[in-house]
N, C-alpha and C positions, 0 to 999 in steps of 0.2 A: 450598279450605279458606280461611276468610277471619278474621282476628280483629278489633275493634276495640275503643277506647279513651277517652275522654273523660277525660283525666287533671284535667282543673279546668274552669272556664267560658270558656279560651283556649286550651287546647292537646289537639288534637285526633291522633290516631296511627293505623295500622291495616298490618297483617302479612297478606299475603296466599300461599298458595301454591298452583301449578297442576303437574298430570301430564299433557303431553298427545302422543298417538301417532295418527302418521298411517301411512295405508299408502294405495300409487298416485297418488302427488302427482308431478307433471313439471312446471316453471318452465320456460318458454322466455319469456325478457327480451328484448323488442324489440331490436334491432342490435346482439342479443349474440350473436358466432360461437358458437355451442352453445347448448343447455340446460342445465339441472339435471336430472337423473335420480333423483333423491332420492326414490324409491318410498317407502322405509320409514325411519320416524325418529323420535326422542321428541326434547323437550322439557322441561325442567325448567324452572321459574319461578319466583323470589321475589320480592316486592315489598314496599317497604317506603314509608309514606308519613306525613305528619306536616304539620299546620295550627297555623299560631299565631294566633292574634288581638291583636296588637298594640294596636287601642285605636281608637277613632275612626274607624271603618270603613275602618283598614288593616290587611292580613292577610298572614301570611308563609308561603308552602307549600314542601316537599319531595320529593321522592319518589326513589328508588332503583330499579330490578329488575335481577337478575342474572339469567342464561340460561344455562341450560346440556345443549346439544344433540350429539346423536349422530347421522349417518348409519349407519343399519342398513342399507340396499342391499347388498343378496347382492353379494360379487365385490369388494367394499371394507370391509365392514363395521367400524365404529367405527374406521375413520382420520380421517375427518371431521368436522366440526362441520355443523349443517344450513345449506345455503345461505343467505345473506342475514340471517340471525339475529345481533344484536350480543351481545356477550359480556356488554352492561350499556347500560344507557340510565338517566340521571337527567334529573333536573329541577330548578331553585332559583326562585323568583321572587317578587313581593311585588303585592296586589292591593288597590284601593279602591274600597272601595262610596259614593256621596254619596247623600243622603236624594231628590234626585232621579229615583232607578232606575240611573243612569250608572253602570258597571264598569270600572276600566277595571286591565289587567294588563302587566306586562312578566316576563317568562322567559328562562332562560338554558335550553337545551338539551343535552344530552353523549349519544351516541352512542358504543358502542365498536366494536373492532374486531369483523368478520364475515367470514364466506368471500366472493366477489364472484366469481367465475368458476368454470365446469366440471370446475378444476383444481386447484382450494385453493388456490387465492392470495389471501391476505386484504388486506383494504382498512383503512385507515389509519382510526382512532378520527376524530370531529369536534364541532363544536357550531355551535349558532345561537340569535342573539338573533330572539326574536318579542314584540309586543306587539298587548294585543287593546284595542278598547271597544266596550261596547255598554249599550243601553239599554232599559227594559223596559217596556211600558204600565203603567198604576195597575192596569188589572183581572187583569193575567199575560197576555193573551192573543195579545199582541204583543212583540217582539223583535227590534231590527234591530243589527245587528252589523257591526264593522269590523277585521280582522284582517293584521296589517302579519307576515309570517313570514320569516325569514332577512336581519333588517334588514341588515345589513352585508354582504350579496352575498357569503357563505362560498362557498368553490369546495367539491365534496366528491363522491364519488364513487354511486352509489346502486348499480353494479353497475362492476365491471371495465369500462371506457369507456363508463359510461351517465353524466355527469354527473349530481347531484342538483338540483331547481329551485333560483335563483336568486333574487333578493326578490320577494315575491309577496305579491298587496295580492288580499283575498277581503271580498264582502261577501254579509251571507245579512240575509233577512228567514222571522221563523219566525211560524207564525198558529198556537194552540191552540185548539180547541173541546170 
């Protein structure tokens, strides 16, 4: 279920919500002593998200989602939250467009706490600065992109001893026809 909003010719909003249930899902995370066994389990989802347009082709975005999960796995049933699922992940950032086609973006990241082992041991909330540019032919049908993610080499976990990547520089060329 999805809502949205155009509160003026600057600020744009949108409220989203999801139900989602799995059943026979097994996670086995590379160099992690165990799996996940999380056969059965829901998902709740809220999102919340909001644009500003500041003026001069700079733009200010937002966004929120809060989680909220249940392992249904017979033999445990609702002690746990679903593996790997952050309790919340936001977003803050500011973006500019130049009448060139160039874009270019910086964002702040937040990540919350999750389960990270076979065992419910949750892993510690984090963030990371990324910024993007990229630029776009006249006719759309080209786009070559340059994206700097985890500028500041945040240490963080992605599973109970899986470290998460570290600065990481991606570039993508896209072709539309």
């Amino acid at each position: 279920m999805r809502w949205e909003a155009e509160w003026s010719e600057r600020l744009f909003t949108s409220v989203e919500y999801q139900h989602q249930r799995f059943d026979g899902l097994s996670l086995d995370v590379p160099e992690l002593l165990g799996s996940f066994d999380t056969t059965t389990g829901e998902i709740d989802r809220i999102h919340v998200s909001g644009n500003y347009w500041i003026g001069e082709g700079i733009g200010a975005f937002g966004s929120f989602t809060w989680n909220h999960s249940v392992d249904l796995t017979p033999n445990g049933a609702g002690e746990f939250e679903v593996p790997l699922v952050p309790d919340y992940r936001a977003q803050v950032g500011l973006t500019v467009v130049h009448p060139s086609r160039v874009k270019a973006t910086v964002a702040q990241t937040f990540v919350g706490e999750r389960v990270g082992a076979p065992f419910g041991i949750d892993l510690e909330s984090y963030t990371t600065t990324d910024a993007a540019i990229s630029w776009e032919s006249p006719s759309g049908h080209l786009e070559l992109g340059l994206q700097l993610l985890n500028a500041f080499d945040d240490d963080f976990e992605l599973a109970l001893g899986i470290p998460g990547p570290g600065r990481t520089v991606l570039g993508s060329v896209r072709a539309k026809f």
